[in-house]
Every structure is written in structure tokens, then in C-alpha cells.
SEROLO-965636 format. One record per residue: residue number from 0; chain; x, y, z of N, C-alpha, C in turn. Coordinates in pm, 1 decimal. Layout:
N
<rec><pos>NUM</pos><unit>A</unit><n_px>X</n_px><n_py>Y</n_py><n_pz>Z</n_pz><ca_px>X</ca_px><ca_py>Y</ca_py><ca_pz>Z</ca_pz><c_px>X</c_px><c_py>Y</c_py><c_pz>Z</c_pz></rec>
...
END
This chain:
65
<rec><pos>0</pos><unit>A</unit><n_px>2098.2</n_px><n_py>-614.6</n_py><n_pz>1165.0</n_pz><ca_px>2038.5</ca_px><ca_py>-680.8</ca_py><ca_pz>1049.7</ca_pz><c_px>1887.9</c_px><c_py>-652.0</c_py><c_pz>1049.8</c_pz></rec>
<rec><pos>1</pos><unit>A</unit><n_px>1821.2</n_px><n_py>-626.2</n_py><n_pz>917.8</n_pz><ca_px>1723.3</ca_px><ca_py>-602.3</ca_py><ca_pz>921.7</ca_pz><c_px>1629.1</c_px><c_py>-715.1</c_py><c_pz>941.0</c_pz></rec>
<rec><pos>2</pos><unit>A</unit><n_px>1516.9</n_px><n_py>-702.6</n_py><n_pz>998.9</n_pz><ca_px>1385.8</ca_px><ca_py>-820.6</ca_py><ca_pz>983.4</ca_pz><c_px>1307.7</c_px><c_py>-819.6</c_py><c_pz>848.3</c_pz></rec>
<rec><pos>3</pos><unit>A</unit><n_px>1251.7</n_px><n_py>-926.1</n_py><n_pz>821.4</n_pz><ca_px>1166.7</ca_px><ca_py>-938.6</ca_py><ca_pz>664.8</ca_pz><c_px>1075.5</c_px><c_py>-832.8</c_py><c_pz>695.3</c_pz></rec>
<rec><pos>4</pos><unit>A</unit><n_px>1018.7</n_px><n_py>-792.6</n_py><n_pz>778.6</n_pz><ca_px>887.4</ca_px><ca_py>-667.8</ca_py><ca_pz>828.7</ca_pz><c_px>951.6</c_px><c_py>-554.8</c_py><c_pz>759.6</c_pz></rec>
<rec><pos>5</pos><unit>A</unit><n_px>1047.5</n_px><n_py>-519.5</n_py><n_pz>837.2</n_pz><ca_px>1134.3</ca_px><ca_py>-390.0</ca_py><ca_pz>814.6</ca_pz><c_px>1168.6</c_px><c_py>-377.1</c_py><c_pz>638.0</c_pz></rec>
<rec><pos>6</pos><unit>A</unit><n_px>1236.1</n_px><n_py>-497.9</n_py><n_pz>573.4</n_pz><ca_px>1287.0</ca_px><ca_py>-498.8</ca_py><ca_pz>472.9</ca_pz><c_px>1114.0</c_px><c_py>-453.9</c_py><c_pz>396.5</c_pz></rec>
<rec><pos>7</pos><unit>A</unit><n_px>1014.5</n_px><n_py>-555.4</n_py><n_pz>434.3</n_pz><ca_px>894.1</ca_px><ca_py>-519.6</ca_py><ca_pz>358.9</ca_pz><c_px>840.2</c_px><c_py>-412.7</c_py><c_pz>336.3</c_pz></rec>
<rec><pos>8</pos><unit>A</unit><n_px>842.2</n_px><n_py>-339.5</n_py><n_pz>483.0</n_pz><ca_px>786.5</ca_px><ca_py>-209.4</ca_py><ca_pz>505.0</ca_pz><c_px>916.5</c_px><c_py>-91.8</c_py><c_pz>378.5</c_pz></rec>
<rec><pos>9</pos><unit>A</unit><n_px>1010.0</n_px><n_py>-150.5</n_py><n_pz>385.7</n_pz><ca_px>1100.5</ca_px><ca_py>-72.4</ca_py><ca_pz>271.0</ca_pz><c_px>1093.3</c_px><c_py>-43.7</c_py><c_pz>162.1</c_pz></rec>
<rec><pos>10</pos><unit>A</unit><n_px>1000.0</n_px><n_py>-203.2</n_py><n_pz>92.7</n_pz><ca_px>1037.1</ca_px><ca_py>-231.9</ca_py><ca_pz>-34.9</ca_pz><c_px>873.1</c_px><c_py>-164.6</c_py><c_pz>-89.5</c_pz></rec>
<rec><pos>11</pos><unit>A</unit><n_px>777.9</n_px><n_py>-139.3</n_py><n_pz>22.4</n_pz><ca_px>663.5</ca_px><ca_py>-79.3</ca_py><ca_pz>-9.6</ca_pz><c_px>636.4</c_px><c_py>74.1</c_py><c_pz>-22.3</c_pz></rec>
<rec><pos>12</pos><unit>A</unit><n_px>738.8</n_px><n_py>82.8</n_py><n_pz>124.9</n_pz><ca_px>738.3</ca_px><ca_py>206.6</ca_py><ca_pz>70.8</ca_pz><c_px>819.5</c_px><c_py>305.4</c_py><c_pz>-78.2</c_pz></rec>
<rec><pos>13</pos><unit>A</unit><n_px>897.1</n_px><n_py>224.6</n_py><n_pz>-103.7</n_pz><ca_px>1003.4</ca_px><ca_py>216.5</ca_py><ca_pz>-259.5</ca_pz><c_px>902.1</c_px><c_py>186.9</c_py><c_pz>-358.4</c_pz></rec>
<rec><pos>14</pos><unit>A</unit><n_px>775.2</n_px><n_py>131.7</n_py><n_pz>-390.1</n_pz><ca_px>663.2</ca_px><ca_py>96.3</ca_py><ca_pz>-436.3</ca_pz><c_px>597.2</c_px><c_py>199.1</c_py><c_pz>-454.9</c_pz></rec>
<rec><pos>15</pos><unit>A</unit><n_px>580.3</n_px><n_py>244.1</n_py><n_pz>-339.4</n_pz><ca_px>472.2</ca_px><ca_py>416.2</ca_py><ca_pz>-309.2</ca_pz><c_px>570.6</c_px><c_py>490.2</c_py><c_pz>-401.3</c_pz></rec>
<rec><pos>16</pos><unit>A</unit><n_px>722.7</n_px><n_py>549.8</n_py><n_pz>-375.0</n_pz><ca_px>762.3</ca_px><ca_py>633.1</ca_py><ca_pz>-437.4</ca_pz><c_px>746.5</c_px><c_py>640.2</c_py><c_pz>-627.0</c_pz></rec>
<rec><pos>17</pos><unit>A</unit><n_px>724.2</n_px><n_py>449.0</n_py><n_pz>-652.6</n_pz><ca_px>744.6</ca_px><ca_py>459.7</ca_py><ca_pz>-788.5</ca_pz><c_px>632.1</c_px><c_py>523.7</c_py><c_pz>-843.6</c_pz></rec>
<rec><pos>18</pos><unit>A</unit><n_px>524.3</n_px><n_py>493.8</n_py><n_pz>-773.1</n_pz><ca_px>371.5</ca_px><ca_py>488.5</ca_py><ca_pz>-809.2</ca_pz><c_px>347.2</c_px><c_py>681.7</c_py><c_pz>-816.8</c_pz></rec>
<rec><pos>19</pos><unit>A</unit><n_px>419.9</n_px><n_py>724.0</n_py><n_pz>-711.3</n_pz><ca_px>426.9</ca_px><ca_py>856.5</ca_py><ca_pz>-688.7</ca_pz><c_px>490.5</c_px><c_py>927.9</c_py><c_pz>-844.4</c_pz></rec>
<rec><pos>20</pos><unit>A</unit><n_px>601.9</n_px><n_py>906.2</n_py><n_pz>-838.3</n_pz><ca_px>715.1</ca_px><ca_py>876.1</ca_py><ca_pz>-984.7</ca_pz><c_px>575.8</c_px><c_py>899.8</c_py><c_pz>-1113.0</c_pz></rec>
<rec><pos>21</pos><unit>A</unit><n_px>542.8</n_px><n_py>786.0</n_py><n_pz>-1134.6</n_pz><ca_px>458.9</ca_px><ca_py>785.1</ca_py><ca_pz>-1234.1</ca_pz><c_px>355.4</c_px><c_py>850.5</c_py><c_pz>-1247.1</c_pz></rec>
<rec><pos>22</pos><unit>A</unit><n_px>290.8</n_px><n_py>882.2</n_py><n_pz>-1138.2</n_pz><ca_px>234.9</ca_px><ca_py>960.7</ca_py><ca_pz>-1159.6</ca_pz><c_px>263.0</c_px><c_py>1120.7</c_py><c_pz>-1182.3</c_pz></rec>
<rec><pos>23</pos><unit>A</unit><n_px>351.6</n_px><n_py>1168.5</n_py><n_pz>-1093.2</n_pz><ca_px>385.8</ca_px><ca_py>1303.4</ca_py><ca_pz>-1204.6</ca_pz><c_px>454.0</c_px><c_py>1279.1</c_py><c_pz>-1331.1</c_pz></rec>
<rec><pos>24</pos><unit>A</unit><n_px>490.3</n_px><n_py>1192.7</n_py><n_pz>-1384.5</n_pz><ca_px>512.6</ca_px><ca_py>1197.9</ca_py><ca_pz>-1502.5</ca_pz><c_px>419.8</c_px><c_py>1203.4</c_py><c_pz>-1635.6</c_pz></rec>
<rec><pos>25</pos><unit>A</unit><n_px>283.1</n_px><n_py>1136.6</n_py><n_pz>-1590.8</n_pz><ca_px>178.8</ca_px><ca_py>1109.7</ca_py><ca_pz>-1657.4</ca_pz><c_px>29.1</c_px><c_py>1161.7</c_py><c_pz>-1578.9</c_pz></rec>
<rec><pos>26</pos><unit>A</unit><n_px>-27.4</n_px><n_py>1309.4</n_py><n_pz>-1588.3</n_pz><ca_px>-121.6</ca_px><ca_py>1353.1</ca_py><ca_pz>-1524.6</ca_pz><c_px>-219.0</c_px><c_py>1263.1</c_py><c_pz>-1516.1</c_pz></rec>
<rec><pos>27</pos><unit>A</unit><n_px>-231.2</n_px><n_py>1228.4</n_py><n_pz>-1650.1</n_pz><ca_px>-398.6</ca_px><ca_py>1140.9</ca_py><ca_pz>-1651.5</ca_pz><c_px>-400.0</c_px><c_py>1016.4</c_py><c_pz>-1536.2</c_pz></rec>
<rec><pos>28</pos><unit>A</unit><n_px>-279.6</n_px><n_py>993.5</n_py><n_pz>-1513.2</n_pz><ca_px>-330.7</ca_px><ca_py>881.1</ca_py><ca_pz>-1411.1</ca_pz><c_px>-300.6</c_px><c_py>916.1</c_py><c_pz>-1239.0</c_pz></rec>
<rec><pos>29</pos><unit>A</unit><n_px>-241.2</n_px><n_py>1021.1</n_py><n_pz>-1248.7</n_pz><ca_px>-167.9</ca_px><ca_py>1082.6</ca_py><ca_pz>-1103.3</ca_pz><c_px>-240.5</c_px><c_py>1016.8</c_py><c_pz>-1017.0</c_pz></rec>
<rec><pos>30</pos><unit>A</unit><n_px>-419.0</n_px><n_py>1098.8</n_py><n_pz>-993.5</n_pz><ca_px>-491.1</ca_px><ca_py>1088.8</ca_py><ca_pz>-900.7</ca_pz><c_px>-485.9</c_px><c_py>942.7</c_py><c_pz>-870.9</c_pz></rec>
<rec><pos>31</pos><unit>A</unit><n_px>-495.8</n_px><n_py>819.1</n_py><n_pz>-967.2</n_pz><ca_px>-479.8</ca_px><ca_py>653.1</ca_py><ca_pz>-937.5</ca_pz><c_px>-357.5</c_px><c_py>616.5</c_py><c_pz>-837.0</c_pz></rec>
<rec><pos>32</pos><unit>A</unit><n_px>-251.7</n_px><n_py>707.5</n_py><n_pz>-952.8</n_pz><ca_px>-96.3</ca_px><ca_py>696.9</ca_py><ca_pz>-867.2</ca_pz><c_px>-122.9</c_px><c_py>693.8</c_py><c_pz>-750.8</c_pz></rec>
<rec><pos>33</pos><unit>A</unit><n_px>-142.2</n_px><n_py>838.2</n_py><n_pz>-696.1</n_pz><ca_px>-134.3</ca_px><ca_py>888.3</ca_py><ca_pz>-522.8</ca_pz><c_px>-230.3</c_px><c_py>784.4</c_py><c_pz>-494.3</c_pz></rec>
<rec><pos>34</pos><unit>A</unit><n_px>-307.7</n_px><n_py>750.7</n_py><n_pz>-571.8</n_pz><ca_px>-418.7</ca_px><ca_py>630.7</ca_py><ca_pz>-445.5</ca_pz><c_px>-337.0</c_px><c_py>529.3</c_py><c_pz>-435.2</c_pz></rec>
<rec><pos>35</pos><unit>A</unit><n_px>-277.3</n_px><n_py>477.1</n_py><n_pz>-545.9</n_pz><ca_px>-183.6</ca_px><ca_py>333.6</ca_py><ca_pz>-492.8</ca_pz><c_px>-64.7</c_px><c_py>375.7</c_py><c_pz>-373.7</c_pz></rec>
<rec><pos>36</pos><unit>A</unit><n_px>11.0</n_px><n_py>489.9</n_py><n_pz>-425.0</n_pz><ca_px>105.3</ca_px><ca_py>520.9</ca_py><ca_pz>-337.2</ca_pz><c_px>26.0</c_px><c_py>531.3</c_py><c_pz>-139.6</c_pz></rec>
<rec><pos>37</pos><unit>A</unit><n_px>-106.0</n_px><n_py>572.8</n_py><n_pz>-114.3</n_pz><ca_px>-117.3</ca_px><ca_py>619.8</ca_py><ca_pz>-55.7</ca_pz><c_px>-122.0</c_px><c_py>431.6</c_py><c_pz>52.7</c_pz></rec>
<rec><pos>38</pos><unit>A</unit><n_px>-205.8</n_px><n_py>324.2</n_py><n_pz>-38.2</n_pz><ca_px>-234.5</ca_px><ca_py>243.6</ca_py><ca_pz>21.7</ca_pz><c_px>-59.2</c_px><c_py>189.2</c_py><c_pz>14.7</c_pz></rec>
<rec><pos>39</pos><unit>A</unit><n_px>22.3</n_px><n_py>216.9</n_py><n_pz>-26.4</n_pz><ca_px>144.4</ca_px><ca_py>130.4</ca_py><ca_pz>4.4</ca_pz><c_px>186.9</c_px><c_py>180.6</c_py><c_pz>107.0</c_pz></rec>
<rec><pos>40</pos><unit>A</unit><n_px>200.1</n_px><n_py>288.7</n_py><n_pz>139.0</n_pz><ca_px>235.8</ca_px><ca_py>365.6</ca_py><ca_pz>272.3</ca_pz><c_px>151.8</c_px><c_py>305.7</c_py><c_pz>369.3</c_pz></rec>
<rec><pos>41</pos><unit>A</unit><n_px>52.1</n_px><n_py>278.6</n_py><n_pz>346.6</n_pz><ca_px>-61.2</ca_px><ca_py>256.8</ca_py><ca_pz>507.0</ca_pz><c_px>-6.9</c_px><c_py>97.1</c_py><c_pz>507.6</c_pz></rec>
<rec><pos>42</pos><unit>A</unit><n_px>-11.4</n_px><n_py>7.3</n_py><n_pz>417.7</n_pz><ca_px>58.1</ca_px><ca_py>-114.8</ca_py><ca_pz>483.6</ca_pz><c_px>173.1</c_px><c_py>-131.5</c_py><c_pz>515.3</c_pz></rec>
<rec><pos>43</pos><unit>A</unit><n_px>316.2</n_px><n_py>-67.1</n_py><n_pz>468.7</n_pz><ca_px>424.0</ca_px><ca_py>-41.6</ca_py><ca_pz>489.2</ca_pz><c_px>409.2</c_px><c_py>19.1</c_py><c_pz>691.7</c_pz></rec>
<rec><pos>44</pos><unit>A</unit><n_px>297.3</n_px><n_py>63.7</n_py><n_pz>695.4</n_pz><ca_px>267.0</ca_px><ca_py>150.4</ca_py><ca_pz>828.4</ca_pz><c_px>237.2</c_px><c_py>-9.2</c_py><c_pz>939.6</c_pz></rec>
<rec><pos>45</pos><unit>A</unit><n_px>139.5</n_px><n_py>-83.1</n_py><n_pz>864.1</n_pz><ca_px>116.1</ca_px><ca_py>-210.7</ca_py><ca_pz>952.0</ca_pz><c_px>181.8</c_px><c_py>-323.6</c_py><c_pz>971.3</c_pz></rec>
<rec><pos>46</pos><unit>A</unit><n_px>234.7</n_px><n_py>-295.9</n_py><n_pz>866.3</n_pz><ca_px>353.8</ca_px><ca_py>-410.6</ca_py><ca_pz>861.5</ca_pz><c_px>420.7</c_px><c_py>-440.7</c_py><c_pz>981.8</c_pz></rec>
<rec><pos>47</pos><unit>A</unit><n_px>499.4</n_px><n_py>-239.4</n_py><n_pz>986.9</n_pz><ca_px>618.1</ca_px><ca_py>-229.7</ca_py><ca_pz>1120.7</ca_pz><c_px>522.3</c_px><c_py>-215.9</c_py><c_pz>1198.1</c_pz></rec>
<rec><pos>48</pos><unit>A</unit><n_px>416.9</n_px><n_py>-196.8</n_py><n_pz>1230.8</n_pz><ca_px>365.8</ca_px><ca_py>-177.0</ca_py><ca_pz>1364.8</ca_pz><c_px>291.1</c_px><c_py>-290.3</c_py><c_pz>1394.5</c_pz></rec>
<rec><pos>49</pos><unit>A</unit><n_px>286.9</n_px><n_py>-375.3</n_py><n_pz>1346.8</n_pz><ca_px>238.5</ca_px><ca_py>-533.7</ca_py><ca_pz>1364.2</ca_pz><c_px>241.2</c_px><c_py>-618.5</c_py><c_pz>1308.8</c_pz></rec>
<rec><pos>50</pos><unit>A</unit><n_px>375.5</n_px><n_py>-666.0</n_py><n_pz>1251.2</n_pz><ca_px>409.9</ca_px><ca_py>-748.0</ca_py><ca_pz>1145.9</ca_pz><c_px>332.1</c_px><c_py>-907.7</c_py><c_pz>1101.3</c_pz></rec>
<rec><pos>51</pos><unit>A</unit><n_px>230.9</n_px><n_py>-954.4</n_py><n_pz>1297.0</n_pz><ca_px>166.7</ca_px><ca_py>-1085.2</ca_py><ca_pz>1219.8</ca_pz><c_px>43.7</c_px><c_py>-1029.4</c_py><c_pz>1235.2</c_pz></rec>
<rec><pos>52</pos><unit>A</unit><n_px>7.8</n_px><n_py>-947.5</n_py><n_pz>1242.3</n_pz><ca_px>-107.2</ca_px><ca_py>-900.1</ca_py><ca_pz>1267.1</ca_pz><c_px>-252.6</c_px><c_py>-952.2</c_py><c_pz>1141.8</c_pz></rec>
<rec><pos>53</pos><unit>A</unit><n_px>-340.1</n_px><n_py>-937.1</n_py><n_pz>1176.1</n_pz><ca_px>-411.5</ca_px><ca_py>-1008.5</ca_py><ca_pz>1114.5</ca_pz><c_px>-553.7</c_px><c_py>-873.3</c_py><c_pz>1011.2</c_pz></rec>
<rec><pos>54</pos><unit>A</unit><n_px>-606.1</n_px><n_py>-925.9</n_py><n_pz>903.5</n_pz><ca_px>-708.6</ca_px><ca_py>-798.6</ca_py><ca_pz>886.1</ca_pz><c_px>-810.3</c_px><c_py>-862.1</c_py><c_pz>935.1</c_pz></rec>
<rec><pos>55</pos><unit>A</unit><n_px>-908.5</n_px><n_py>-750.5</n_py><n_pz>950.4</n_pz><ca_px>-1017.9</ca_px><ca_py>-788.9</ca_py><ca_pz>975.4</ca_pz><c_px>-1084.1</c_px><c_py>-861.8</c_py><c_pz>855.1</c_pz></rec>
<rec><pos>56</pos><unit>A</unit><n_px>-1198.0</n_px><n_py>-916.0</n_py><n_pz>886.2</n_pz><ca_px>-1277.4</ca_px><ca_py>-994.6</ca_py><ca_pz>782.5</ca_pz><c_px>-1376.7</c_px><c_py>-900.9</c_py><c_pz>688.6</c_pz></rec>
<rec><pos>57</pos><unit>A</unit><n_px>-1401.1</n_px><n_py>-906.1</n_py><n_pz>581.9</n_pz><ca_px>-1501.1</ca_px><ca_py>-782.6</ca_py><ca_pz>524.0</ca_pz><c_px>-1640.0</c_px><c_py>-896.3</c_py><c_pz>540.8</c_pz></rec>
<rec><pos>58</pos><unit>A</unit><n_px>-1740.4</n_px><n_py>-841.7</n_py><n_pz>511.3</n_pz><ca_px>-1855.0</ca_px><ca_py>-909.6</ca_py><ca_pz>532.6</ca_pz><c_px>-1879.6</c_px><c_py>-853.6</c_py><c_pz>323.9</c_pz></rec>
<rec><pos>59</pos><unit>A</unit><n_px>-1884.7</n_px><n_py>-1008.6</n_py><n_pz>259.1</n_pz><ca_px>-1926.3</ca_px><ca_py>-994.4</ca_py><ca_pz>150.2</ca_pz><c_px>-2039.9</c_px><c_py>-898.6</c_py><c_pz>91.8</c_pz></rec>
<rec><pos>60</pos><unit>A</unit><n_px>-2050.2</n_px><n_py>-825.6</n_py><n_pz>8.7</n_pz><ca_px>-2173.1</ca_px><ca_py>-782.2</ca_py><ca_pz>-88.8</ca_pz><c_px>-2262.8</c_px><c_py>-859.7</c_py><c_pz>-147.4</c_pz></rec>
<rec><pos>61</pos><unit>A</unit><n_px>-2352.6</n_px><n_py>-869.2</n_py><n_pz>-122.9</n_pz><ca_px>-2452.2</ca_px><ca_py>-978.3</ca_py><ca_pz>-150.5</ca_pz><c_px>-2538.2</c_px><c_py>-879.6</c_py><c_pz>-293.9</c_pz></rec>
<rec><pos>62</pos><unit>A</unit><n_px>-2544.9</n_px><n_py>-930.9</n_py><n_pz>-423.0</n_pz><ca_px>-2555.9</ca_px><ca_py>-889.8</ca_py><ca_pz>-509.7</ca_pz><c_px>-2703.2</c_px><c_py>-862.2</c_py><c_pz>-538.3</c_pz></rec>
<rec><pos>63</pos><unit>A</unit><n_px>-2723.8</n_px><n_py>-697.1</n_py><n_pz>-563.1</n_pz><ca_px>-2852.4</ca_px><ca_py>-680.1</ca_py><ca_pz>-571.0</ca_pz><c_px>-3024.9</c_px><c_py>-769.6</c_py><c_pz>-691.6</c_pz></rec>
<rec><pos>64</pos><unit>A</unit><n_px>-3092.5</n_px><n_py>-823.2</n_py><n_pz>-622.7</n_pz><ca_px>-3202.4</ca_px><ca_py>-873.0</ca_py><ca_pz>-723.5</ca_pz><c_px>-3268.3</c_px><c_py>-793.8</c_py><c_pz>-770.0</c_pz></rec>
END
């Protein structure tokens, strides 16, 4: 039986393929496509390799005066 990680890491990477999908179907947005596809693959990647794992914190942008 699968774990919710595993199933997740599945259903993202099935995400990537659509994003992939759409984008050759429609040039003008490909290059966006492959960027979404690319970040569904890299969490689909952390998921299984550390399912409670935590992100790091970003340190906010403090808005230029």
C-alpha cells in the first residue's frame, strides 16, 4: 500500500506532466510550462526523500525607500 508521500510525490509528478502537456500544445506559454513542471518535479523529489521535512525560512524583502 502506498503512503500519502508516495501517493503525493505521484500526483505531482502527474501535475508536471500536465503542465509539460500544455505547454507543447501552446508555445507562447511553454517556457512558464517547463518552469511549473520543473518545480513540481523538485517537490515531488522532497516529498519522497523527506516527507516531514521542513523549508527553510526566506528572510523577507524589505521594500525599497
Amino acid at each position: 500500500m502506498a503512503t500519502n508521500a508516495q501517493l503525493a510525490a505521484k500526483l505531482l509528478r502527474d501535475a508536471s506532466g500536465f503542465f509539460r502537456n500544455v505547454g507543447e500544445q501552446n508555445p507562447p506559454l511553454q517556457d512558464q510550462m517547463n518552469d511549473n513542471a520543473q518545480v513540481y518535479e523538485q517537490v515531488a523529489a522532497m516529498v519522497e526523500s523527506d516527507p516531514t521535512g521542513e523549508l527553510p525560512e526566506q528572510q523577507q524583502q524589505q521594500p525599497e525607500s
